[in-house]
N, C-alpha and C positions, 0 to 999 in steps of 0.2 A: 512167587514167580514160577510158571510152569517152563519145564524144557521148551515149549514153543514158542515161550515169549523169548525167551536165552537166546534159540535158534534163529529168531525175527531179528533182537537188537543183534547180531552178529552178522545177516544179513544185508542190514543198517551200513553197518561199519564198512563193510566192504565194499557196497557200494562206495561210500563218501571215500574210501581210498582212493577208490577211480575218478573222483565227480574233477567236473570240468566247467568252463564256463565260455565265452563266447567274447570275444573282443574285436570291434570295427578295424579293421587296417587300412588303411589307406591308400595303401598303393593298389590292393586289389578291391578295393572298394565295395568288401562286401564284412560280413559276420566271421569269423574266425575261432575254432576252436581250439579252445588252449586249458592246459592242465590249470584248476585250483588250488593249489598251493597250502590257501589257508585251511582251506576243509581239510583235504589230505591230512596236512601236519595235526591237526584237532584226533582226525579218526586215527590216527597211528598212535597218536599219544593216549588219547583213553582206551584202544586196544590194547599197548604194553601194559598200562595198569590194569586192564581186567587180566589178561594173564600173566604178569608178574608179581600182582599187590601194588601194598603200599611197601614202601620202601621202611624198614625198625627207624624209629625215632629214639636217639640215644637222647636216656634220661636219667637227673643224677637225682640220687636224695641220700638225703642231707640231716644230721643227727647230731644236738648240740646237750652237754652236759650242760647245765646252769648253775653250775656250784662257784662260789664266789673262790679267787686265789686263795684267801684265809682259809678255807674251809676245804681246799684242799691240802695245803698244806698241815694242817691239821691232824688229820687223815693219813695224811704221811708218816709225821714224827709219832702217831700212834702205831702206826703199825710194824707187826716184828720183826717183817723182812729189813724194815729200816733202823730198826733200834740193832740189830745183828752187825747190817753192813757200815752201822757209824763208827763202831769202834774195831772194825776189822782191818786188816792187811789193805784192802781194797778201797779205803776212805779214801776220799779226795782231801781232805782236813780230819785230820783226828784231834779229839777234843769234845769239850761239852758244845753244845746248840748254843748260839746267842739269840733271845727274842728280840728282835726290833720293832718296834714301834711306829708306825704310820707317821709323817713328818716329825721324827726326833734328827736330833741334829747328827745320829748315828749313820744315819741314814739319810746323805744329802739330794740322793735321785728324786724323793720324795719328799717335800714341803708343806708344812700345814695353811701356809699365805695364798696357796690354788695357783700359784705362778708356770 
């Protein structure tokens, strides 16, 4: 697009701000002219978006680890920060680790019957 096309459709627009139409009245029984409404509202609207944009589209993304709980946890009790903080001052339980087992009866939250 060249500046005079820029200069044309702005033009355009200005006019349609002004544009008007024509309505029978009846009492004076003739043609009547009266403001467009709808135009107007159109030309003002796609005027603020030529000079203000589009408006930022707020967009989220989104980042999923895939590692199964076992495999984190795993992960966990391997590492030294945790083998440090298990038998320290700071333990929530001091003591050895208990492994639990997936529906053992140790561990009622979990059921091997799928219930």
């Amino acid at each position: 697009m060249t500046g005079e096309d820029v200069e044309a459709d702005l033009k355009v627009l200005r006019e349609a701000k002004k544009a008007c139409h024509h309505v029978y009245d009846t009492e004076k029984k003739k043609l009547v002219k009266v403001p467009d409404h709808k135009t107007r509202l159109a030309a003002t609207t796609l005027s603020r978006a030529y000079h203000e944009g589009k408006p930022i589209e707020r967009k989220e993304v989104l980042t999923a680890d895939l590692l199964t709980f076992e495999e984190k946890l795993r992960r966990l009790q391997q590492s030294e920060r945790f083998k440090q903080l298990q038998n320290s001052e700071h333990s929530i339980v001091k003591g050895e680790v208990i492994e639990v087992e997936l529906g053992s009866a140790s561990n009622p939250a979990v059921s091997s019957s799928g219930e």
